[in-house]
C-alpha positions in Angstrom: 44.2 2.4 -18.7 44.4 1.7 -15.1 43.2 -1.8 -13.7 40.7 -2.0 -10.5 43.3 -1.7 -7.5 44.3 -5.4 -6.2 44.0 -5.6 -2.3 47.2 -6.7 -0.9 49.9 -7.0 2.2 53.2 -6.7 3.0 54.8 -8.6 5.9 56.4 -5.4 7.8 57.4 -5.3 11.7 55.6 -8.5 12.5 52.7 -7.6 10.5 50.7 -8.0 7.9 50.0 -4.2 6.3 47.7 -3.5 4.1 47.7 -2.4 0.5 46.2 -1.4 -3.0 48.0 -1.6 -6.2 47.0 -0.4 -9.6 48.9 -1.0 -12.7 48.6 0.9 -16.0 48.3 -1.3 -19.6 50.3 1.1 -21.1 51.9 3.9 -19.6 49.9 7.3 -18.3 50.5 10.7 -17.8 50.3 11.6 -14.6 50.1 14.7 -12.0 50.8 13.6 -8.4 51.7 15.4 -5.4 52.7 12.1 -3.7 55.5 11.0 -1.8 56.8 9.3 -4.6 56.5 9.8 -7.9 55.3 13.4 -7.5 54.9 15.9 -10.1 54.3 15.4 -13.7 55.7 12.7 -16.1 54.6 9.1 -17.3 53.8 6.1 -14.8 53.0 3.1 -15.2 51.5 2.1 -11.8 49.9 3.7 -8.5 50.8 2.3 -4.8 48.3 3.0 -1.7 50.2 1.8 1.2 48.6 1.9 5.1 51.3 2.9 7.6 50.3 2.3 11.7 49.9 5.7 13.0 53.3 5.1 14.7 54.8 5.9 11.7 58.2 7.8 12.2 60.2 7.1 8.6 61.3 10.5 7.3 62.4 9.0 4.1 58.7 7.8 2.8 59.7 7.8 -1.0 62.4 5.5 -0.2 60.3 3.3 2.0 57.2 3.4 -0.6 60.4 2.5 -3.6 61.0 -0.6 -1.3 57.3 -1.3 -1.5 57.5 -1.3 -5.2 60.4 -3.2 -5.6 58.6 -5.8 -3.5 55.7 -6.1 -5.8 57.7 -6.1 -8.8 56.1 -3.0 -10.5 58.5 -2.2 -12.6 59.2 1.4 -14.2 58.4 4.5 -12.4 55.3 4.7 -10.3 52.9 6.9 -7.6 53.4 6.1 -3.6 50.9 6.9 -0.9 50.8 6.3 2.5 47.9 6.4 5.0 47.0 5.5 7.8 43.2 4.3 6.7 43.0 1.1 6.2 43.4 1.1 2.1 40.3 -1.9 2.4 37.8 0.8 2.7 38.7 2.8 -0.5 35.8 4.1 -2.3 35.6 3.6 -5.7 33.1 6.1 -8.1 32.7 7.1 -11.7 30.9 9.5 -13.8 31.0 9.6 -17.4 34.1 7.8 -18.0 35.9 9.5 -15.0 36.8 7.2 -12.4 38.1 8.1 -9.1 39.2 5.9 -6.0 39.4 7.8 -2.5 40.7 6.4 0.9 39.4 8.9 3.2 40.3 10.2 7.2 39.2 12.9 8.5 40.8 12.9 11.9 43.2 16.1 11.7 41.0 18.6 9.5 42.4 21.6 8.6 41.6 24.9 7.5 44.2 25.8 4.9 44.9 28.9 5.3 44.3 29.1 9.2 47.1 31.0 11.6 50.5 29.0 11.7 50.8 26.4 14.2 50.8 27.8 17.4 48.9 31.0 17.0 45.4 30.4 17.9 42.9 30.8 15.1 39.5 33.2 15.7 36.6 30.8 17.2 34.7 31.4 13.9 37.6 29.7 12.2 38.6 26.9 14.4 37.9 23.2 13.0 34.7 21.2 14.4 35.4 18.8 16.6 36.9 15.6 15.0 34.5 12.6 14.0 37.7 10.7 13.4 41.4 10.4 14.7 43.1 9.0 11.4 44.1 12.4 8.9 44.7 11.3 5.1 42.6 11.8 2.3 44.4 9.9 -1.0 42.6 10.5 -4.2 43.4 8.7 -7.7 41.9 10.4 -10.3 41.7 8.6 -14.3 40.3 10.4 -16.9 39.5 8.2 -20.2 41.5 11.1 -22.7 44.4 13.1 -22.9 45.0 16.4 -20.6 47.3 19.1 -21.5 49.8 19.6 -18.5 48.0 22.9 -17.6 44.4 20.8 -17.4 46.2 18.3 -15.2 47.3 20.6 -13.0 43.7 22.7 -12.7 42.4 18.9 -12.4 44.0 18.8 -9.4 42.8 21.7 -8.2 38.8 20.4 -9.5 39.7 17.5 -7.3 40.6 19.6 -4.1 37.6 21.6 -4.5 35.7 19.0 -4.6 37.1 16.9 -1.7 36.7 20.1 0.2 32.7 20.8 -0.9 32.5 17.0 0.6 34.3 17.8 4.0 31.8 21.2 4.7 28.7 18.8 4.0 30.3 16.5 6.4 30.1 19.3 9.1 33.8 20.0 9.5 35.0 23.3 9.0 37.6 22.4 6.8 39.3 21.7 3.9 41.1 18.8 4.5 43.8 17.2 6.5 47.6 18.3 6.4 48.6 15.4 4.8 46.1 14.2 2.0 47.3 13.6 -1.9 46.0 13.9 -5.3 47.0 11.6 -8.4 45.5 12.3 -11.8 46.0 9.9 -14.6 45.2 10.2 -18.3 46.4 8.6 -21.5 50.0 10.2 -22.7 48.8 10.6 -26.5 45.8 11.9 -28.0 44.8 15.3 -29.0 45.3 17.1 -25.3 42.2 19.1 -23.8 43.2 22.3 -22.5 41.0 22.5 -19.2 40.5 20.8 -16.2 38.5 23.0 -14.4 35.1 22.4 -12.9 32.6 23.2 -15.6 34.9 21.7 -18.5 34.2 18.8 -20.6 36.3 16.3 -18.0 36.5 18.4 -14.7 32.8 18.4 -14.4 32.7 14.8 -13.6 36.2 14.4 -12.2 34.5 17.1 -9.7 31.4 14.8 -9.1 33.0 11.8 -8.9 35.5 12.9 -6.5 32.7 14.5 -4.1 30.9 11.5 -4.3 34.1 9.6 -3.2 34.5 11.7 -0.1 31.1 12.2 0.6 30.8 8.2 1.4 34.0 7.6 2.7 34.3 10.2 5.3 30.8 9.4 6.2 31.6 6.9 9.4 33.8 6.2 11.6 37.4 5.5 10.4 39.3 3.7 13.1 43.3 3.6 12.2 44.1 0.4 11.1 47.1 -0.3 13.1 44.7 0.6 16.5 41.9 -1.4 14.7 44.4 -4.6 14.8 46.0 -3.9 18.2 42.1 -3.4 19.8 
């Protein structure tokens, strides 16, 4: 199973940048749309890296593969950026379900609102912002095995859920352009065929997860590189 995420830093354009690491005691399958490590397969750790909201690399999986080699983690591995401060991760679990959330909320989104650039009906347009940083990365570990169909309605639990948590935050929204999911189970074991929010394991993947968001989007998230520079 996964470990609690160690808080660490890497030394990176003069400064010291956060970041959490959790590594697997045997390796887990895993659904990810991050940056690294995305899709579905077996991995054997997790990488939540803050970036400074100057952030201009367009090669992230390489950057967060650096990362990784620089921790030692060896095999392959999730990377996610944000730029929350990775400090202020919210931890919560429910019924064996455990699910860690580092939450912004400065650049909510409806998903399915006009392209950029077409303006959206005033019905549909986003509440004003409570914050300025945009990333909501969720890891997800369920204590049993998931069929690759579960994982991937899992995912879709998880979404629901972070967006239930963003409407009782006031935004009209469903999240931010940029946020992440990562679900991790054990790779053998009989597989459960659903994910979904009244199954067995979505259920309290889906309360966890709100519960996660709910807290963490509940103040005032100040980037971290602005936060440093202040």
């Amino acid at each position: 199973m996964l470990t609690e995420p160690t808080l660490t830093s890497r030394h990176e354009d003069g400064r010291d940048v956060p970041l959490l690491v959790w590594r697997a005691d045997r390796p887990l399958l895993t659904v990810s749309s991050a940056p690294l490590g995305g899709g579905i397969g077996v991995r054997h750790w997790v990488v939540n890296a803050t970036v400074p909201m100057s952030y201009h690399r367009d090669d992230p999986a390489d950057h967060l593969a650096e990362l990784a080699d620089q921790l030692g983690l060896d095999g392959p591995g999730v990377g996610l950026l944000t730029g929350v401060d990775v400090a202020e991760v919210v931890a919560r679990a429910d019924s064996g379900v455990r699910v860690w959330a580092t939450v912004g909320l400065g650049t909510p989104v409806q998903a399915a609102d006009p392209a950029v650039g077409t303006p959206a009906p005033a019905p549909a347009r986003c509440a004003a912002p409570a914050h300025r940083v945009g990333t909501v990365n969720i890891v997800v570990e369920v204590p049993a095995r998931l069929g690759d169909a579960a994982l991937v309605n899992a995912v879709a639990t998880a979404t629901e859920a972070k967006a239930q948590a963003i409407r009782e935050l006031g935004l009209v929204a469903t999240g931010t352009p940029t946020d992440a999911v990562t679900v991790l189970c054990p790779a053998d074991g009989e597989p459960s065929a659903y994910g979904g929010p009244r199954s067995a394991w979505g259920a309290p993947l889906a309360r966890a997860v709100h519960a996660a968001v709910l807290v963490g989007g509940a103040g005032t998230v100040v980037p971290w590189s602005e936060r440093r520079t202040a």
